[in-house]
Residue, then its C-alpha position, 0 to 999 in steps of 0.5 A: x500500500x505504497x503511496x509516494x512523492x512520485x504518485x503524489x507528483x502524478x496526481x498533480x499532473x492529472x488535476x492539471x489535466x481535469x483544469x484543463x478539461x474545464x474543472x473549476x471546483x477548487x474542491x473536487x481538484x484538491x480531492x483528485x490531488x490527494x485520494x491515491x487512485x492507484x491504490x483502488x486498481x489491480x496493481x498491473x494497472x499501477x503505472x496507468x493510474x493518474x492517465x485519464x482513463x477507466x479501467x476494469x476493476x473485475x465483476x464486469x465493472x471499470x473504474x471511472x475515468x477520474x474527468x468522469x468522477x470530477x464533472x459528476x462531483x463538481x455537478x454535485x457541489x458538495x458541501x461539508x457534512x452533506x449526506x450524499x448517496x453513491x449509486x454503485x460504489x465500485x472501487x471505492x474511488x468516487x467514494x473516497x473522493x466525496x469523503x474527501x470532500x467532508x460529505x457524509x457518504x452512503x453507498x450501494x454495489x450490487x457486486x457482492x466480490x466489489x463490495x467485499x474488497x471495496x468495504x475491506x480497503x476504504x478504512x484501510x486507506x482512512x476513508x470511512x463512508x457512513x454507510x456502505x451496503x450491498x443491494x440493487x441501487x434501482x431502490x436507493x437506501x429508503x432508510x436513510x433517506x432524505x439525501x442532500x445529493x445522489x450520485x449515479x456512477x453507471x448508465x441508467x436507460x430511465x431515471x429511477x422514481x426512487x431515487x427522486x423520491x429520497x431527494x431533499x428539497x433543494x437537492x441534487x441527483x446527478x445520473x448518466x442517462x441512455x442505453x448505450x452512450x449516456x447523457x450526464x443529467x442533473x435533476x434539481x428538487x424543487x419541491x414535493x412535486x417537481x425537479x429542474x432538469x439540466x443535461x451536459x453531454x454525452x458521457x459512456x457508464x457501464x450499465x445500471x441493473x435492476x434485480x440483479x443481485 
């Protein structure tokens, strides 16, 4: 569990990349710089780590390419303290982000191998998520609801009624939606009936199932 000054030296060269890219959130940039994102790969991929790239991390799944994990964070605009539930936590990369970023983290996989792993290496690596759980993210955490933001991290064909449903007033759900390429959407709760729906781009996720675990 090596993390040295070259690591940290590449994850300044890839925040100077996401800048570039158009990532403006001083945050989310700080995040990208501290969170050791090649701690979250098989180590055959360690010397690709801080390229902008995904990658497959078993089950099926990828790791985002971290332009992907910075836009949908930066759409998010999360403040300290703020309860966020992640659809899909995968590796543990975007949920180490948001912990990063002082949000209070509650998160799903429906891959019992991920979320094994990925529950074991978190706290390993100082990141503690409130609450992290396997299940079907199409249902959200009912429980623990309301959230101050959503965060989907694979491809929805439709955007789950659930999940609006656990929104608070004023809060965020950011989720690519499409079958094959994805639109990144942002939905706004504006009040117990209505959202505000925003759309910035294309953008390519491994697919969102339901039932499937």
């Amino acid at each position: 569990m090596k993390n040295t000054n070259k690591h940290q030296g590449l994850r300044n060269q890839l925040a100077k990349i996401l800048e570039e890219k158009g990532i403006t959130d001083k945050n989310v940039l700080e995040a990208i710089r501290s969170v050791p994102r090649h701690l979250f790969l098989n180590s055959s991929f360690e010397d690709f780590a801080y390229q902008d790239k995904a990658f497959p991390i078993g089950a099926g799944q990828t790791i985002s390419q971290p332009y992907t994990v910075a836009f949908q964070s930066q759409l998010l605009e999360v403040k300290k303290d703020q309860k966020i539930l992640e659809i899909g936590t995968g590796s543990g990369y975007q949920t180490a982000v948001l912990c990063s970023l002082g949000a209070k983290v509650y998160s799903i996989e429906r891959q019992n191998e991920l979320f094994k792993t990925t529950s074991k290496l978190l706290p390993k690596l100082e990141f503690r998520p409130k609450h992290l759980s396997f299940g079907d993210g199409y249902k959200g955490l009912p429980n623990h609801a309301p959230f101050d933001g959503i965060i989907v991290t694979a491809g929805a064909p439709i955007i789950p009624q659930a999940l609006m449903a656990q929104l608070k007033i004023g809060g965020k759900l950011v989720i690519p939606v499409g079958e094959n390429d994805q639109i990144m959407t942002m939905l706004i709760r504006k009040n117990e009936t209505q959202f505000e729906k925003h759309e910035f781009g294309d953008f390519k996720f491994v697919p969102l199932l339901e039932n499937k675990n």
